[in-house]
N, C-alpha and C positions, 0 to 999 in steps of 0.2 A: 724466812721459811721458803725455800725451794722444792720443786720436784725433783724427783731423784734423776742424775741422767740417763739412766737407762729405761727409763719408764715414759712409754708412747703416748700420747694423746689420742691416739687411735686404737686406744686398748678403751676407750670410755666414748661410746660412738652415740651415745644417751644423755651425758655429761651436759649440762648447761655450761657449768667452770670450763669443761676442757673442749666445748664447745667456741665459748670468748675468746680462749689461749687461741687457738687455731687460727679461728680469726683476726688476731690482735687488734680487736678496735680500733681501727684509724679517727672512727669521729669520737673517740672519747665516750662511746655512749655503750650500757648493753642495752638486753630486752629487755621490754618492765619490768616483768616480775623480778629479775636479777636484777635489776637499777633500782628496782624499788629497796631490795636491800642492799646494796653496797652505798646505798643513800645513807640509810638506818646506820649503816656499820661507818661510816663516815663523819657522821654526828653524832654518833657516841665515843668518838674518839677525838672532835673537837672540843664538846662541850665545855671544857674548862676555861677554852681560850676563848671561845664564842663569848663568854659570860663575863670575861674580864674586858675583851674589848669590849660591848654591848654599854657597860658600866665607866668603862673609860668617854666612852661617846657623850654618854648621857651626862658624865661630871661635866664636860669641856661645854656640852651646850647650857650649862645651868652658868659655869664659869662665865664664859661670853654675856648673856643676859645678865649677870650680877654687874662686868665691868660695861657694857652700856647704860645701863640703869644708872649705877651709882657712879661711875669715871667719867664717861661722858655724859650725864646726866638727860639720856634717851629716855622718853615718856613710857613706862610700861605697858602702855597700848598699842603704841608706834614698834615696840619690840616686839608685841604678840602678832601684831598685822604683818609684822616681817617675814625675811626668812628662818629667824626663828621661830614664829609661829607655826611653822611645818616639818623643823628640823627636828622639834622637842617631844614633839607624839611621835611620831617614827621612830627617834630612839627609844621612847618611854616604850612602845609598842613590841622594840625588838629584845629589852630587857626582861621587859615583864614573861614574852613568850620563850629566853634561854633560861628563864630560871622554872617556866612551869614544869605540873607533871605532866603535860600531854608536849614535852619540847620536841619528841622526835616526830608530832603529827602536825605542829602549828610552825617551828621553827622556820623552815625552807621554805612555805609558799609566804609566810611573812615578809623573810630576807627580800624575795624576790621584788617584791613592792618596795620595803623599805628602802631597803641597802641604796638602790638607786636612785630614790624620790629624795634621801638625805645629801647622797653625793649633788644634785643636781641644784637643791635649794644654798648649798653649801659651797657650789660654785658661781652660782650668780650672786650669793652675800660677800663673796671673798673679792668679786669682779668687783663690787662697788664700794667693798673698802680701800682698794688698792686703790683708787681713783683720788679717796678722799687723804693719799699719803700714809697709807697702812700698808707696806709689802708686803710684810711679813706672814699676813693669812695665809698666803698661794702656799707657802709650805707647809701647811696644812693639806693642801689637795694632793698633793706628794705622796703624801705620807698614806691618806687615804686611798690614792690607789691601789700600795702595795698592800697596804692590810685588806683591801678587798679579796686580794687573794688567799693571804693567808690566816687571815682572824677571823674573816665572816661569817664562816659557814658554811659558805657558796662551792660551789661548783667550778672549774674553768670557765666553761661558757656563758656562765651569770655572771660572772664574774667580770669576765670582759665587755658584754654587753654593758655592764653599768659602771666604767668606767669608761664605754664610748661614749655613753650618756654625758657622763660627768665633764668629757672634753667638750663636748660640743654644745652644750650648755654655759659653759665660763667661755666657747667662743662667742658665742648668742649675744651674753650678756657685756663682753666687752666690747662689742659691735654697735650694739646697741646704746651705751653708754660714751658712745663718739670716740672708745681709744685709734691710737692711729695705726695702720694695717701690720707694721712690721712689729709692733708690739705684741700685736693678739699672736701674729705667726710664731712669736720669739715665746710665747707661753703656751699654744697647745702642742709645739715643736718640745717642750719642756716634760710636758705632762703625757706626750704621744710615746717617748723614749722609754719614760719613766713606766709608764703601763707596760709598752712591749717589750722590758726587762723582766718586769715581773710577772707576765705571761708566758713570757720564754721559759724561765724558771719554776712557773706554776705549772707548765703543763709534761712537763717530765717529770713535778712531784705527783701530780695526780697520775698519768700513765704507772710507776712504779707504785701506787698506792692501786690502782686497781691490778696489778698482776699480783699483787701479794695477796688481795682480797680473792682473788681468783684461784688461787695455788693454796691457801687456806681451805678454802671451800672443796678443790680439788683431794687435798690430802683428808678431810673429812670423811669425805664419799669414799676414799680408800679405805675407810675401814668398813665400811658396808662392804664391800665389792669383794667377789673373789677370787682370789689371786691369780687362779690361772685361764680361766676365761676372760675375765672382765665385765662380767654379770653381775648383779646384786646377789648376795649371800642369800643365807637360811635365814640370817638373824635377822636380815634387812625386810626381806620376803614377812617374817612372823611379828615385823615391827610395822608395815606399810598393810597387810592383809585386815585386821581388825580396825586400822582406820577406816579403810577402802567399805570394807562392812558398814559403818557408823554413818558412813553417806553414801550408802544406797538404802539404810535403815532410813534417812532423814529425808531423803529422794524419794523415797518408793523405787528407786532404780533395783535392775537384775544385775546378779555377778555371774561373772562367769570365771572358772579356772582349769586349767589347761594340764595334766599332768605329761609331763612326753621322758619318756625310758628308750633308752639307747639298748637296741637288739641285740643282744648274748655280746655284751662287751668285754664281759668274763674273755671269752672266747677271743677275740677283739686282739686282747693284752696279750693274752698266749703267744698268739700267733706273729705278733707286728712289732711285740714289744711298749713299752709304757712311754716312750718320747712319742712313737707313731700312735699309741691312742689318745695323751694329753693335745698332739694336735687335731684329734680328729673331736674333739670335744671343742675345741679352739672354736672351729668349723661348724659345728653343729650348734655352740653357741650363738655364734654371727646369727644363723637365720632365723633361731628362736626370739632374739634380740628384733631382727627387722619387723616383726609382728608385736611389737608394743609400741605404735606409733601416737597415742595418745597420750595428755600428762597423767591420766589416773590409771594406766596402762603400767605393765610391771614385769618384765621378767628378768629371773633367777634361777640360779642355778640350785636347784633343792639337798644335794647330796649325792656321791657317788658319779656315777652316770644319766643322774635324773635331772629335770629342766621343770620349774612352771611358767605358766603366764597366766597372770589375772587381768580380765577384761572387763570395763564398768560397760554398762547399759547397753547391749547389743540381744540380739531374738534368737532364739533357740536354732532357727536355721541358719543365722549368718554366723552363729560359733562355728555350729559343725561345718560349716562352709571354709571358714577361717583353719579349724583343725584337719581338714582334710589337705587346704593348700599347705601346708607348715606340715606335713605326712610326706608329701608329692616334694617340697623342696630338699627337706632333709634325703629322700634316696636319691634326688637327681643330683645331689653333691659328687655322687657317682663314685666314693671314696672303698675303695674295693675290701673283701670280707670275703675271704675263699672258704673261713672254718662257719660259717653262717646258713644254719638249714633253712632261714628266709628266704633271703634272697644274695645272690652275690655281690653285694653293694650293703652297707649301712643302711640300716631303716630303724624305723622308732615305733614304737605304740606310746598310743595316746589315750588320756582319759580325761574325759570331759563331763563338768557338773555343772548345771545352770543354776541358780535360786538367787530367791528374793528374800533378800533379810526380812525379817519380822521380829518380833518378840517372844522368847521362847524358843529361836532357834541362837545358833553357834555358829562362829567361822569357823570353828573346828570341826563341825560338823560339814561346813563345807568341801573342808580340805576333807574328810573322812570319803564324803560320796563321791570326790574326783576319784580319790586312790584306788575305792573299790572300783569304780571306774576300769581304772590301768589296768587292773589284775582280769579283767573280765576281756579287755580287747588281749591281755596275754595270752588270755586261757583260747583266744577266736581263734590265736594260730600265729599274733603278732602282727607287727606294718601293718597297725588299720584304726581305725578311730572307732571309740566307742564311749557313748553319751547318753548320760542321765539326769533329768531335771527334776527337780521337785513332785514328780506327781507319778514316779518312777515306783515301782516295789519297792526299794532298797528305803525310800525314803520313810515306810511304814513299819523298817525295824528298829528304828528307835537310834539308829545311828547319826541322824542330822539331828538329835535333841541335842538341849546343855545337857551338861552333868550336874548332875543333882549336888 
């Protein structure tokens, strides 16, 4: 899945996805909350393999202790005091957590323990068989490298970390067990290639794993969005507003919503034509956009020529404060209107309703006392704000009830 080419990133200036793209993460990393899910969306698309290898591990460590036990006739205590003593829970630990139901909450902070606590027991047991005339384990830690990267689960950067582990631990251990120098060099020279092939490799799969994740996520948002500003729609706006509701109901938080009507736009089209009014909407979007600078902050484009902005938790004076600057920037766009009895410049009216969810009342009722709102700063004369909170007249006609 790609973006379309003709389609800007800087048509989504709100965009977390086309936020990333922009930046094209050089450390592999996003912001939390969006790593937290491309995490999620990462492990659900491992799962299978995570489980198979998890289960591969855990056969090989049970295989090993059967042929010590019974081939070399190793005391089953001297094998549990080993390093299979540590190798056997970490696997058991990483199986148990790819197959639970909570894998995508236990899986990855497990890994991070395990994955490299097994590499590292795994290469000081491999250093001391090779001592005793056993090669053939090291190719075992090979092999482990590369499925670090690709079966674990892990990440790039976990990923490598615990295979620097895993080198410098079979260096340790073969240092320690008196081999002689050009041998240790001649095996973590072995195992240092062999990782930084499959790092090389791992980190172009993951870079194209996260642009895909990101251009997903991006072409998602495109269907909220509207096409020709780059605002959130109507549908997006009546899909985000009654959550928005539900936690300021759960908060005791105030809402606030912002109606802004573009001045005799009718007029607007006549006169300039509809390329020069969809840009001046372009325009007027931008700045209605720079006033949602918060994540529970929201504006859209409502229809027509009309704009909202819904604001969580702010005081009756710093709305109207807020709607008066977002009044003042829309005319200073300076975007000229000769057929305009306002003013000779584009202006807006605005309508502004403050309340606090309760019980008994409606977001629809909300959006109801903004609109009357609008009509009311129309009827003042236009280019001007006009604001009603909860404790307003308007609010006593029964129009911020539910519906029965």
């Amino acid at each position: 899945m790609q973006i379309p080419a003709l389609l800007s990133l800087e048509q989504f200036p709100d965009s977390p996805y086309a936020s990333e793209l922009r930046r094209d993460f050089p450390d592999l990393r996003f912001s939390p909350a969006l790593e937290s899910d491309f995490q999620a969306f990462h492990l659900d698309r491992m799962r299978s393999r995570v489980r198979v290898f998890q289960l591969a591990i855990c056969l090989l460590c049970a295989a090993v202790a059967a042929h010590l036990v019974f081939l070399d006739s190793v005391p089953v205590r001297e094998v549990l005091l080993g390093w299979l003593g540590l190798a056997i829970p970490a696997s058991l630990s990483l199986v148990w957590a790819s197959w639970s139901s909570f894998y995508e909450r236990l899986y990855l902070p497990a890994a991070r323990i395990a994955l490299p606590l097994f590499g590292i027991v795994s290469a000081i047991g491999v250093a001391g068989h090779r001592l005793d005339g056993h090669p053939d384990p090291f190719y075992f830690l090979t092999s482990y490298s590369i499925a670090l990267f690709f079966l674990g689960g892990q990440l790039f950067r976990e990923s490598l970390s615990a295979n620097a582990l895993l080198i410098v631990a079979h260096a340790t251990a073969l240092a320690y067990l008196g081999e002689p120098v050009e041998s240790i060099v001649y095996y973590v020279c072995v195992l240092t290639i062999t990782a930084a092939v499959g790092a090389f490799v791992y980190c172009g799969v993951e870079r194209q794993l996260r642009t895909s994740f990101l251009e997903r996520g991006l072409m998602g948002e495109m269907a909220a969005r509207d096409g020709l500003t780059g605002l959130k729609n109507r549908g997006a706006f009546d899909d985000h507003f009654p959550r928005l509701w539900q936690q300021g109901l759960r908060d005791r938080r105030s809402l606030a919503l912002l109606l802004i009507d573009v001045d005799h736009f009718k007029a607007y089209n006549d006169r300039y034509g509809h390329q020069a009014g969809d840009q001046a909407l372009r325009r007027v979007a931008q700045v209605v956009q720079g006033f949602a600078r918060r994540p529970l902050d929201m504006a859209a484009r409502y229809g027509g020529e009309e704009f909202v902005l819904a604001l969580f938790d702010l005081s009756t004076e710093y709305v109207q404060d807020i709607a008066e600057q977002l009044r003042k920037s829309i005319q200073s766009l300076g975007i000229a209107h000769a057929d305009s009895p306002t003013a000779p410049c584009v202006t807006a009216s605005i309508g502004v309703s403050v309340v606090r969810p309760k019980i008994g009342r409606s977001p629809e009722g909300a959006v109801q006392l903004a609109d009357e709102s609008l009509y009311s700063a129309k009827r003042s004369g236009r280019n001007c704000v006009t604001l009603v909170d909860c404790d307003h007249a308007l609010f006593a006609t029964g129009s911020f009830r539910r519906r029965a």
